[in-house]
N, C-alpha and C positions, 0 to 999 in steps of 0.2 A: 084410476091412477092416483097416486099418491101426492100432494103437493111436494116438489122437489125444488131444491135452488143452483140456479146453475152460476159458476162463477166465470167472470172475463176480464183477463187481468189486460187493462191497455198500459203498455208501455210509452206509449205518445199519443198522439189522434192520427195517425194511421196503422200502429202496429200494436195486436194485440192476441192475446193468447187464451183459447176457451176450450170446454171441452172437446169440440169437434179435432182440434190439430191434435190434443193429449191423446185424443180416441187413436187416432191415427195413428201419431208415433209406439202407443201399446202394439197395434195390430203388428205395424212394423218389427216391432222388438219379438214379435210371436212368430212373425211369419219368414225375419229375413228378405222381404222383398215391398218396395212399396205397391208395386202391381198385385201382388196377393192381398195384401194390407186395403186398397183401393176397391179392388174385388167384395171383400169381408163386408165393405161398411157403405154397397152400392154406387160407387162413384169410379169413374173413367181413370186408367192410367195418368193421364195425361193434371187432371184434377190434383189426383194425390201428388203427385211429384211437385206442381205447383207447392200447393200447401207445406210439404215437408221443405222446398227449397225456401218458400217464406220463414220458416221456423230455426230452419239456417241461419238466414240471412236477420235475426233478431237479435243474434247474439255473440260474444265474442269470441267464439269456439264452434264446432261442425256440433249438431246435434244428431245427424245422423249422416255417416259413411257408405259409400256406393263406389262397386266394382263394376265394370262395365261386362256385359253379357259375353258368351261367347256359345261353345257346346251345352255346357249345365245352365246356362242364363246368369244373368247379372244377380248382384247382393246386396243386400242394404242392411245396416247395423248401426243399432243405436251407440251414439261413444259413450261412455262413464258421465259424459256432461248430460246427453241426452239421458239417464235412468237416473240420475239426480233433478232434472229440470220436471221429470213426473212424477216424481215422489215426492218434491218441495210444492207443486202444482196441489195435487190428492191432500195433502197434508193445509195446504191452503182450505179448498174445499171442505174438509173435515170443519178444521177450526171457524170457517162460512159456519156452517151449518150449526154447530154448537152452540154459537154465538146470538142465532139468532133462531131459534130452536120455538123458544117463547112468541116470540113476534109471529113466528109462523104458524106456530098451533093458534094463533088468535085469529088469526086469518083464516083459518083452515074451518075453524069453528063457525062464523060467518059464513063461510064461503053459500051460495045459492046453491042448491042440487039442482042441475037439469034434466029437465024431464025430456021425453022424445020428441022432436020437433020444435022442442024451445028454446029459444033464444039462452043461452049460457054458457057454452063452451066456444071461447074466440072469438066472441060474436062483438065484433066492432062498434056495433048501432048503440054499446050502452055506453 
């Protein structure tokens, strides 16, 4: 695995915005449904709606829109705010990454190789 940088944009010290909601709100924009979206990325209906209603509730406009079920089941759709909020998000990320590009190949150069059984990968005790 490649060293990667993940970005997490906190808006205050309780609300913050990271790949995992961006994940989700994509799934959503693919699939029209937060239960399929939820499905897609291993997590519980009840999880996803959470999360998307957090992602709501961050900003001053609906990031994503929900019809209530009926015969075909209910809908969910990103607004115009929701497919700007993850493309200004990615576009974050990107420019993360550019920026420290350098930093990270030095790191990366460094980094220990682990071998099988050894201590390196997560391994707390160092």
């Amino acid at each position: 695995m490649a060293t990667r940088l993940f970005l997490r944009l906190y808006l205050d010290d309780e609300t913050w915005l990271g790949p995992g909601k961006v994940q989700l709100l994509e799934q959503v924009g693919r699939t029209g449904s937060i239960s399929a979206a939820g499905r897609a990325m291993g997590m519980s209906y009840r999880r996803a709606w959470l999360l998307v209603e957090a992602v709501n509730g961050m900003f001053d406009r609906p990031v994503v829109t929900t019809q209530l079920g009926g015969r075909g089941g209910g809908a969910a759709v990103l607004t115009p705010w929701g497919r700007e909020l993850i493309e200004r998000y990615r576009r974050l990320e990107q420019a993360a990454a550019r920026a420290g590009s350098r930093e990270i190949a030095a790191l990366q150069r460094r980094r220990r190789r682990s071998r099988a059984g050894a201590p390196g990968r997560g391994d707390a005790a160092r």
